[in-house]
C-alpha positions as CSV (number, residue, x, y, z in Angstrom):
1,X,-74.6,59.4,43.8
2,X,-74.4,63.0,44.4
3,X,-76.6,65.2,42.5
4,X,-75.5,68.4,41.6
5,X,-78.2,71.6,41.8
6,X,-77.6,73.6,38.3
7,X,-80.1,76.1,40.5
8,X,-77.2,76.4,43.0
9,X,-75.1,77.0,41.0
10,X,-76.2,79.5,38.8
11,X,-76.8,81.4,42.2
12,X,-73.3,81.6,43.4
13,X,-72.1,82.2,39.9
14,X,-74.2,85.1,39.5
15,X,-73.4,86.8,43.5
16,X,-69.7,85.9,42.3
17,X,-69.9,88.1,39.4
18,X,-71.7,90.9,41.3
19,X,-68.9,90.8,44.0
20,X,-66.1,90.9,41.5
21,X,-67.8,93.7,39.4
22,X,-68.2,95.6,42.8
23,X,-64.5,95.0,43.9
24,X,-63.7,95.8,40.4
25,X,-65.4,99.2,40.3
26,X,-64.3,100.2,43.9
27,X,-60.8,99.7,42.9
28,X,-61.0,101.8,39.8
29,X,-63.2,104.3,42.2
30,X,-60.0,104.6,44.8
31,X,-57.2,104.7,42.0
32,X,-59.6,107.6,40.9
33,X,-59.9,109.4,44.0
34,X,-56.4,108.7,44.4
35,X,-55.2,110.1,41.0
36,X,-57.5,113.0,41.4
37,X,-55.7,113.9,44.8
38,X,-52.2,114.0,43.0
39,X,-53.9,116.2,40.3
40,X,-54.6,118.5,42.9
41,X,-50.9,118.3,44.5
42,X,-49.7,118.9,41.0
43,X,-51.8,121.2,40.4
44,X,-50.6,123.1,43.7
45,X,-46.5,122.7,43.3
46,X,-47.6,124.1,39.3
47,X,-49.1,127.6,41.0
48,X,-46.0,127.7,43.6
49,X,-43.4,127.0,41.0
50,X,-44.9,129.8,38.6
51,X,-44.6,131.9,41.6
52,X,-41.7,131.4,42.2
53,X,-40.3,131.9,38.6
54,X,-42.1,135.2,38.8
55,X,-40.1,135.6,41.4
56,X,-36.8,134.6,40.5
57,X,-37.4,137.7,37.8
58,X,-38.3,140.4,39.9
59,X,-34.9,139.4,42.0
60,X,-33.3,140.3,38.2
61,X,-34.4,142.4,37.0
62,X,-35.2,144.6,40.4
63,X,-32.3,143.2,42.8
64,X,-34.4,142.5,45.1
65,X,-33.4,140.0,48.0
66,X,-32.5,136.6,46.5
67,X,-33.1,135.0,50.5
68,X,-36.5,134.3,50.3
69,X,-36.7,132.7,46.6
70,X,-33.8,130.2,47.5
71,X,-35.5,129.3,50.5
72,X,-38.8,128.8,48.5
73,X,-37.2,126.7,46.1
74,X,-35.5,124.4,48.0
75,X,-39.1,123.7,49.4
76,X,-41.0,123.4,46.2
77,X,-38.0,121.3,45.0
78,X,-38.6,119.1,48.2
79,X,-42.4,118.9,48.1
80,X,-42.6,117.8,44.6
81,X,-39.7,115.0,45.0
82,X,-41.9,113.4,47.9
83,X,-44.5,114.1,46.0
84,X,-43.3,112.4,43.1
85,X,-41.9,109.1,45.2
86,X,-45.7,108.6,46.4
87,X,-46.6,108.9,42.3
88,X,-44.3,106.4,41.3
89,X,-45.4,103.8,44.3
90,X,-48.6,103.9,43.2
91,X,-48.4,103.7,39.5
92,X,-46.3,100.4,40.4
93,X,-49.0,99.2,42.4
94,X,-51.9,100.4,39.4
95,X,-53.0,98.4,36.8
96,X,-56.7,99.4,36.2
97,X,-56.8,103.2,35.7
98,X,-54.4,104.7,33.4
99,X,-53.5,108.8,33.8
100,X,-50.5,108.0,36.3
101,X,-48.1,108.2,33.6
102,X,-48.9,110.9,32.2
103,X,-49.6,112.8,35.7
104,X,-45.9,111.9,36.0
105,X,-44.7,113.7,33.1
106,X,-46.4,116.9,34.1
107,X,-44.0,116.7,37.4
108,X,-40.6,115.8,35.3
109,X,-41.4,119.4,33.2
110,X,-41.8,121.3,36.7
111,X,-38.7,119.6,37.6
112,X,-37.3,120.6,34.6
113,X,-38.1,124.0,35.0
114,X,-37.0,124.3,39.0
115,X,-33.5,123.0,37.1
116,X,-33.8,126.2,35.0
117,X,-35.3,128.3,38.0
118,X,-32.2,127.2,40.4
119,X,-29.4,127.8,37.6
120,X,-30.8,131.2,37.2
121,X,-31.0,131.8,41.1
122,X,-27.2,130.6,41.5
123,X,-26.2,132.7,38.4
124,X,-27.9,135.9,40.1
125,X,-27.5,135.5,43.9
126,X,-24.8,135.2,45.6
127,X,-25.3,131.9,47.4
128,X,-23.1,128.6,47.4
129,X,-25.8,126.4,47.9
130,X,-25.2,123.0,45.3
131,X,-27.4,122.1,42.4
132,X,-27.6,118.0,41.8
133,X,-29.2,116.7,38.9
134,X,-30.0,113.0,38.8
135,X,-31.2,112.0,35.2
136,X,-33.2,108.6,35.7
137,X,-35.4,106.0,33.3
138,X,-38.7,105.8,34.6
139,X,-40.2,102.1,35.1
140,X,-36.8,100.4,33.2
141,X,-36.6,97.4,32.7
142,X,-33.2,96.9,32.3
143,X,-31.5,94.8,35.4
144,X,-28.3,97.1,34.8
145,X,-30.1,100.6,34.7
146,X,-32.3,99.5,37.6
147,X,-29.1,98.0,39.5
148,X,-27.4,101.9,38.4
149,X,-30.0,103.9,39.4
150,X,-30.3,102.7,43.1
151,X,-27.2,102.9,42.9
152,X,-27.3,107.1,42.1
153,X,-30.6,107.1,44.4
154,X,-29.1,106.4,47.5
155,X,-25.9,108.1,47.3
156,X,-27.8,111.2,46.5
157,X,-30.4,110.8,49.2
158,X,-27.8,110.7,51.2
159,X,-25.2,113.5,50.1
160,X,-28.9,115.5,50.4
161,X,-28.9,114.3,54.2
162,X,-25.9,115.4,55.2
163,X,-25.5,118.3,53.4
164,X,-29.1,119.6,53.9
165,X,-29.6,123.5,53.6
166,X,-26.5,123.4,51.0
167,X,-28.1,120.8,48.4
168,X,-31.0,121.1,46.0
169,X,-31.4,117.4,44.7
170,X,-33.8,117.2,41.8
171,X,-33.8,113.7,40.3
172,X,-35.9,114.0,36.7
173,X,-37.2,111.0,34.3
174,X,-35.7,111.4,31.1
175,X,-37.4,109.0,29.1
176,X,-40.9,111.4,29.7
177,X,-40.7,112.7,25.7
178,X,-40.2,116.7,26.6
179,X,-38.2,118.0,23.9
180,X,-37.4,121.2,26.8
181,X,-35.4,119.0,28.7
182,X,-33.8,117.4,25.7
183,X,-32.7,120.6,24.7
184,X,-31.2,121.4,27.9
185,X,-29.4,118.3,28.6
186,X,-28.3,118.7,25.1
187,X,-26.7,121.9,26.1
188,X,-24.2,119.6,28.0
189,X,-23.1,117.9,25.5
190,X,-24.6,114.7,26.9
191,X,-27.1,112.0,26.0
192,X,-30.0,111.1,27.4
193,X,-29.1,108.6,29.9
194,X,-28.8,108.0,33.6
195,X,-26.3,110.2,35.0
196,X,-25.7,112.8,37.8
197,X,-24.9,116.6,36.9
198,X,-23.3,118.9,39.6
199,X,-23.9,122.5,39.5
200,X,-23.9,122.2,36.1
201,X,-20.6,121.2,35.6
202,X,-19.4,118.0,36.1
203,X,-21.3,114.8,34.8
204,X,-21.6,111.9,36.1
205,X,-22.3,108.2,34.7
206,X,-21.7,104.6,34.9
207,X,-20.2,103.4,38.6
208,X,-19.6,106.2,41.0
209,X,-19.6,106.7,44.8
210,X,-20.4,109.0,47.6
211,X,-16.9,110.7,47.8
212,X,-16.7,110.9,44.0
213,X,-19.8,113.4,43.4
214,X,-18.9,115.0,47.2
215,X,-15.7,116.0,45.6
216,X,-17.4,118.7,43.5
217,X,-19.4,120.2,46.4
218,X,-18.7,123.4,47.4
């Protein structure tokens, strides 16, 4: 017969505890770090946007080159959608330290006010470039909305490819609660939903495809 040693046991119990609670608070100790390094980036595109909305009013009310604050938006508006695609990877990924979510709504108003900044610098300057909206649900869990929005993600990744310098693609949650952005896409006379708008003109939703939404580039 085999005798068992409660002594033993006890032993690996307790160094198993100790190494889980030691995993357990490194993880939380990365996601931290981790979350604290997008705070910064946030923090960063936040300054530069501000910036450039002071900008955008000196330009105005002054007439002062519009050049220079196109070029700088179409770089904030690119820094904060990579910016945002690392976010969203890594809230997937997180399920110890909450903050993401709410990191991510910070981002959706910026974007909502680059969609403001952008409208103003294509009323004001005279520039063709193209303004693409791309209205999304964050984290759904809806197999058709999912399926839809891949869908809208790749054909805009990809209009934004080929038509680089003339594009300013700014994909925005709307399910984030900002009543700003409400408002706005109110002023369309649409809902809430997942749907494309193109130089704030022509909306887009349900089924679509690459030569569709090209059709309304200038």
């Amino acid at each position: 017969m085999v005798k068992y040693s409660y002594d033993s046991f006890w032993k690996a119990f307790f160094f198993s505890t100790i190494i889980f609670l030691i995993g357990l608070n490194l993880g939380v100790f990365i996601e931290n770090s981790t979350l604290d390094e997008i705070e910064r980036a946030v923090i960063a595109s936040e300054v530069e946007l501000y910036d450039s909305n002071i900008r955008s009013s000196i330009i105005q009310n002054y007439n002062q080159s519009c050049d220079k604050s196109i070029k700088n938006t179409f770089l904030i508006a690119d820094k904060i959608y990579e910016e945002v695609r690392a976010l969203e990877s890594l809230d997937k990924s997180s399920s110890i330290v909450a903050g993401f979510n709410e990191m991510h709504k910070r981002y959706d108003l910026l974007r909502t006010q680059l969609w403001l900044d952008a409208s103003r610098l294509k009323d004001n300057c005279d520039n063709d470039f193209n303004l693409i909206i791309y209205l999304y649900e964050y984290d759904s869990n809806d197999p058709e909305i999912v399926s839809l929005q891949m869908l809208y993600a790749s054909i805009t990744q990809e209009i934004k490819n080929n038509y680089r310098e003339d594009i300013l693609l700014i994909p925005i949650a709307h399910n984030m609660d900002l009543n700003s952005l409400t408002m706005l896409v109110d002023s369309y006379g649409t809902e809430l939903k997942t749907s494309i708008i193109v130089n704030n003109q022509f909306i887009i939703s349900g089924e679509t495809s690459y030569d569709e939404i090209s059709q309304y580039i200038s």
